[in-house]
PARONU-962143 format. One line per field, with one value per residue (C-alpha): residue number from 1; residue in one letter; chain; x, y, z. Coordinates in steps of 0.2 Angstrom, whole numbers, plus 5000, padded with zeros to 4 digits. Example, Ala and Ser with C-alpha at 12.3 -4.5 7.8 and 13.67 -1.06 7.14 Angstrom:
2
n: [1, 2] $
res: [A, S] $
chain: [A, A] $
px: [5062, 5068] $
py: [4978, 4995] $
pz: [5039, 5036] $
This chain:
73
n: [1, 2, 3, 4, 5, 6, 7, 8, 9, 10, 11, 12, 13, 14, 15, 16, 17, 18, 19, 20, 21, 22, 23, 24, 25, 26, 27, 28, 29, 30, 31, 32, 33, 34, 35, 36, 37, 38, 39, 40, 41, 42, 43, 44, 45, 46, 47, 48, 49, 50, 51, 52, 53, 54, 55, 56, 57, 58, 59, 60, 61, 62, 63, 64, 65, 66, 67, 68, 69, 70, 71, 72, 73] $
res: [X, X, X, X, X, X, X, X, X, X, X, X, X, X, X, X, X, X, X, X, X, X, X, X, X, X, X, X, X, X, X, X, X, X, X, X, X, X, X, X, X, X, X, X, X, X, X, X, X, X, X, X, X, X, X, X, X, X, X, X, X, X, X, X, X, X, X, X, X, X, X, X, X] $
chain: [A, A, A, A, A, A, A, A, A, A, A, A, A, A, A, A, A, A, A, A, A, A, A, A, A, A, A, A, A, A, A, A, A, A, A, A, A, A, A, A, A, A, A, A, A, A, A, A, A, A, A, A, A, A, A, A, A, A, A, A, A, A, A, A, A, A, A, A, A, A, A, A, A] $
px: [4957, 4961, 4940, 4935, 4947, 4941, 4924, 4927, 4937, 4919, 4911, 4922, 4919, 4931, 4937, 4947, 4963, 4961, 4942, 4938, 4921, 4917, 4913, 4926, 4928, 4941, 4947, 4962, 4967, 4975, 4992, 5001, 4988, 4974, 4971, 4956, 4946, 4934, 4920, 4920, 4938, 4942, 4958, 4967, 4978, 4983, 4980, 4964, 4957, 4948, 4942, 4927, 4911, 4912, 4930, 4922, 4909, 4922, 4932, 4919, 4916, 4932, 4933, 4917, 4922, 4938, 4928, 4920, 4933, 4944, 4928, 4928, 4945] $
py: [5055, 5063, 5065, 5046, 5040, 5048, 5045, 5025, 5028, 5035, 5019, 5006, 5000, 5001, 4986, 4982, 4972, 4960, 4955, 4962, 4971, 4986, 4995, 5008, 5024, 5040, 5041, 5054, 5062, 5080, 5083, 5069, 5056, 5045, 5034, 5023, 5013, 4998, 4997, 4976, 4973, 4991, 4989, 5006, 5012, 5019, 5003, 5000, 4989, 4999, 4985, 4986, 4980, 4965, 4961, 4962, 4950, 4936, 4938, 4935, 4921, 4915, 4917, 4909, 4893, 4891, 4893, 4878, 4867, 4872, 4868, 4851, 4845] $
pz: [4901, 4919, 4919, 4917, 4928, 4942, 4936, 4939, 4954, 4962, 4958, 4965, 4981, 4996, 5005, 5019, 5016, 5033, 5032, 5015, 5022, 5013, 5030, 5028, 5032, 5033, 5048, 5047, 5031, 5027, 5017, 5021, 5017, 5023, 5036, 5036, 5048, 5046, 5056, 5056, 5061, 5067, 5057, 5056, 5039, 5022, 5013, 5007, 4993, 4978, 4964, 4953, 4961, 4948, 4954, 4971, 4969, 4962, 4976, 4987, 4978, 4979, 5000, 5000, 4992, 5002, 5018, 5013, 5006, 5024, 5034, 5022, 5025] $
């Protein structure tokens, strides 16, 4: 059980919590924990977004349409 969950963990995307890019990478990590950086906003911290690429696709989707309905209004 341990086995397939990291195997799905390896497939899903990382993705920044501000601009939801998935330019992220490690920044700082040792015993204490992680800290990551995004290349497109240059946001620095623990908290990232892991979803499955499916999930990913949806919510860009979803940011996609409520760009257009703000620009609308």
């Amino acid at each position: 059980m341990k086995i397939e969950r990291r195997i799905n963990k390896i497939n899903m995307p990382q993705i920044c919590p501000f601009c939801k890019s998935r330019n992220i990478s490690l920044y700082l990590g040792g015993y204490l924990g992680k800290l990551y950086k995004c290349g497109s906003c240059n946001y620095v911290g623990p908290v990232i977004i892991e979803m499955s690429e499916e999930d990913y696709r949806k919510l860009m989707e979803e940011e996609e349409k409520s760009n257009r309905s703000q620009q609308v209004d």
